[in-house]
C-alpha positions as a LaTeX table, in Angstrom:
\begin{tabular}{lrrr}
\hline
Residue & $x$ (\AA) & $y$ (\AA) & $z$ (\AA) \\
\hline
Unk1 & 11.26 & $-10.84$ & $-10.16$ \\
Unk2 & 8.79 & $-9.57$ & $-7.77$ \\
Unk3 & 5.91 & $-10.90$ & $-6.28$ \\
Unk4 & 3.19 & $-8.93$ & $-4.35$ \\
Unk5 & 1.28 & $-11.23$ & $-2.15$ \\
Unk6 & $-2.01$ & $-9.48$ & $-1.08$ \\
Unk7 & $-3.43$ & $-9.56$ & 2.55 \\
Unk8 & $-1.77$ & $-9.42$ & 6.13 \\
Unk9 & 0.89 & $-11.33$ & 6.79 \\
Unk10 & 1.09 & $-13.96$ & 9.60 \\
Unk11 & 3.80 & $-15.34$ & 10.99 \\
Unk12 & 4.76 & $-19.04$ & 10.90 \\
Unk13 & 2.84 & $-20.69$ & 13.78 \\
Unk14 & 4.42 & $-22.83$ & 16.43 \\
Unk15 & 3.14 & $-26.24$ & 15.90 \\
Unk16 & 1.45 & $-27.89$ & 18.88 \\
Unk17 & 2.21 & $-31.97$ & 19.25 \\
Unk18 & $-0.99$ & $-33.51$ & 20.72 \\
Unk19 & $-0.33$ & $-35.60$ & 23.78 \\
Unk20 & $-1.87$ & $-38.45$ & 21.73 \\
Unk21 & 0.15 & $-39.87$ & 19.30 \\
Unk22 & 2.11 & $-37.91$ & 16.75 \\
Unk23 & $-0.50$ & $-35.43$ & 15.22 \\
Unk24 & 0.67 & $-31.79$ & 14.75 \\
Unk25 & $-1.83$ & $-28.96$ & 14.97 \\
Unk26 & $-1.14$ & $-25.56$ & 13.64 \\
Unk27 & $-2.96$ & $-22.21$ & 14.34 \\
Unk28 & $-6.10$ & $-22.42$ & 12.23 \\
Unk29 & $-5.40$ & $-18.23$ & 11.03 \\
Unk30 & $-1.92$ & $-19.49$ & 9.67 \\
Unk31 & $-3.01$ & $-22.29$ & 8.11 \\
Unk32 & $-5.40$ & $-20.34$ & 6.33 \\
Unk33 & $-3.20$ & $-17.68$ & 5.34 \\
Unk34 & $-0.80$ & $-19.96$ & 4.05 \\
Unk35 & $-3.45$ & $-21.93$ & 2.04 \\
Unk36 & $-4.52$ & $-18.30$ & 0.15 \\
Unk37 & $-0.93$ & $-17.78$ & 0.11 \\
Unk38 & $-0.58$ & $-20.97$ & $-1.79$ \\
Unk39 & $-3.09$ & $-20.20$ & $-4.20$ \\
Unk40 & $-1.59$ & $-16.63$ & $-5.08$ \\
Unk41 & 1.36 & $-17.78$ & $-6.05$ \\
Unk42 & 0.38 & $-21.19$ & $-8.07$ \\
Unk43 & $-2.01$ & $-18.66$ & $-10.07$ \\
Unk44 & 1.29 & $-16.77$ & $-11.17$ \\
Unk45 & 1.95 & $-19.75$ & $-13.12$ \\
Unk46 & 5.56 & $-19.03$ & $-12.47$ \\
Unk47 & 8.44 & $-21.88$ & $-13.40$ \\
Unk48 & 9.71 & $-24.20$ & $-11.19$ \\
Unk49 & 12.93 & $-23.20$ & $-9.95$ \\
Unk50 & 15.90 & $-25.50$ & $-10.46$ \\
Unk51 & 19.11 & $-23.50$ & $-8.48$ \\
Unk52 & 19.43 & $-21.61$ & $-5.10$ \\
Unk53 & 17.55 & $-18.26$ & $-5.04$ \\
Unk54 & 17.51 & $-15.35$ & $-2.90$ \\
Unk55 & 14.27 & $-14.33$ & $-1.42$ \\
Unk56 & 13.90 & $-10.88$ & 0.20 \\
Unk57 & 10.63 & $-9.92$ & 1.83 \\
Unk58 & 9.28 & $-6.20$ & 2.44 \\
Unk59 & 6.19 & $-6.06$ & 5.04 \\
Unk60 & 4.17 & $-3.43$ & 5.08 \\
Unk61 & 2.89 & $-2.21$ & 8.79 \\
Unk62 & 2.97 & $-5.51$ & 10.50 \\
Unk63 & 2.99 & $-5.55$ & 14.01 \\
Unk64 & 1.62 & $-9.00$ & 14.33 \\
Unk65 & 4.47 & $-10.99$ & 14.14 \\
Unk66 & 8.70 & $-11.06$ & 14.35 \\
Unk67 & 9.66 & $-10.83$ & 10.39 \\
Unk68 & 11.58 & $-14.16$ & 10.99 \\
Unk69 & 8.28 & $-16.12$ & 11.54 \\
Unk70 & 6.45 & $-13.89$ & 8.57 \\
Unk71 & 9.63 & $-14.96$ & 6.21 \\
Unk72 & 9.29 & $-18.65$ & 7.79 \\
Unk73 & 5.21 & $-18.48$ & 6.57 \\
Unk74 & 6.33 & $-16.90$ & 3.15 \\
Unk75 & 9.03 & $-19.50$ & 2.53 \\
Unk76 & 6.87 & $-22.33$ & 3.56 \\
Unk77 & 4.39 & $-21.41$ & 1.11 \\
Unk78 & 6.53 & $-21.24$ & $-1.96$ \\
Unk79 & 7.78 & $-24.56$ & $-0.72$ \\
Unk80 & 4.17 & $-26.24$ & $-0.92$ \\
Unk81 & 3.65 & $-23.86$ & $-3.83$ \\
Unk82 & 6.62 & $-26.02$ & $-5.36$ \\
Unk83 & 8.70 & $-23.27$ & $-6.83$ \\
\hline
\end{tabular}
């Protein structure tokens, strides 16, 4: 199966503790991108999956970013995408 998710890719963000309490703040950009990312892949309407699966991702002229932390933001969004 593959999936084309449209827009530039950003890399998973750092998260920043605050010095009060426990609240964690992550970069507003990624937290966009990850909501839209979200919302591209729910509207697939593709099936949960159920077993281990192997993900692969193919970026096209990033420069933004190490591909680990784009393949962190990409996995993190088909986690909260619940596939």
């Amino acid at each position: 199966m593959k999936i084309w998710i449209e827009g530039r890719g950003i890399g998973k963000a750092r998260p920043r503790f605050s010095s009060r309490g426990r609240v964690v703040h992550t970069e507003t950009r990624y937290s966009h991108w990850k909501k839209d990312t979200v919302k591209q892949i729910k509207s697939l309407g593709l099936p949960r999956v159920l077993v281990p699966v192997k993900v692969d991702c193919w970026f096209v002229n990033f420069f933004s970013s190490d591909s680990d932390n784009l393949v962190g933001g990409i996995l993190d969004a088909m986690v909260e995408a619940v596939l």
